[in-house]
N, C-alpha and C positions, 0 to 999 in steps of 0.2 A: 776264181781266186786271183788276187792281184801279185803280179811278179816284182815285188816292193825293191827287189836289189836293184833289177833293171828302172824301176821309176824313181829310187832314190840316185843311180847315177845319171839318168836323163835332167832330174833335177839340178844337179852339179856341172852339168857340162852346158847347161842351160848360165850359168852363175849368176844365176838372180836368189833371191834371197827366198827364203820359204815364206814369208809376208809379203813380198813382192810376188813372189807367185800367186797368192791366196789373193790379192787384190786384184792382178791384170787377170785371174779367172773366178774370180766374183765370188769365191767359198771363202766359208770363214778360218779363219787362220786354225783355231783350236780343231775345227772339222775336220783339214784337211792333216793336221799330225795324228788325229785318231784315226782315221782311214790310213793314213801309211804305217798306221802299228796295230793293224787290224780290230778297229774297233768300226764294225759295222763296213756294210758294202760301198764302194764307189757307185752313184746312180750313175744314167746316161748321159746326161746334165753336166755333169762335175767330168766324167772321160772327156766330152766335147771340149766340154772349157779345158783342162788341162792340154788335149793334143794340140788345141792352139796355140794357148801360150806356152806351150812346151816347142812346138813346129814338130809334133810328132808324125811321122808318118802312116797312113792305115795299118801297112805291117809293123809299124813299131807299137800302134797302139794296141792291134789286136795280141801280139807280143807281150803286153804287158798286163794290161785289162781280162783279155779274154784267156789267156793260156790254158785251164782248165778245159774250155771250150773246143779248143783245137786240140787237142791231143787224145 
């Protein structure tokens, strides 16, 4: 399960736009607001893209991405 508080404030402090984000990581814009309001899973794909154009860290990503996973 995705830690959506943690990736909507990585989102923010990133201050690019959510369509600016959705273009520098390739998903499509409507994808990416149903995946952050739980509609369906983030794939492998879309974490990649996002930790980049986020500059997310491995632990920030598995933080956010994996959390379920780790605990």
């Amino acid at each position: 399960m995705t830690d959506v508080i943690l990736l909507k404030k990585k989102i923010e402090e990133s201050g690019m736009t959510m369509v600016a984000i959705s273009k520098k990581s390739n998903i499509l814009r409507e994808t990416l607001y149903n995946r952050i309001n739980g509609v369906g899973e983030f794939t492998a794909t879309e974490i990649i893209a996002l930790s980049k154009v986020l500059g997310l860290s491995n632990k920030e990503r598995d933080q956010i991405f994996l959390r379920e996973k780790l605990n």
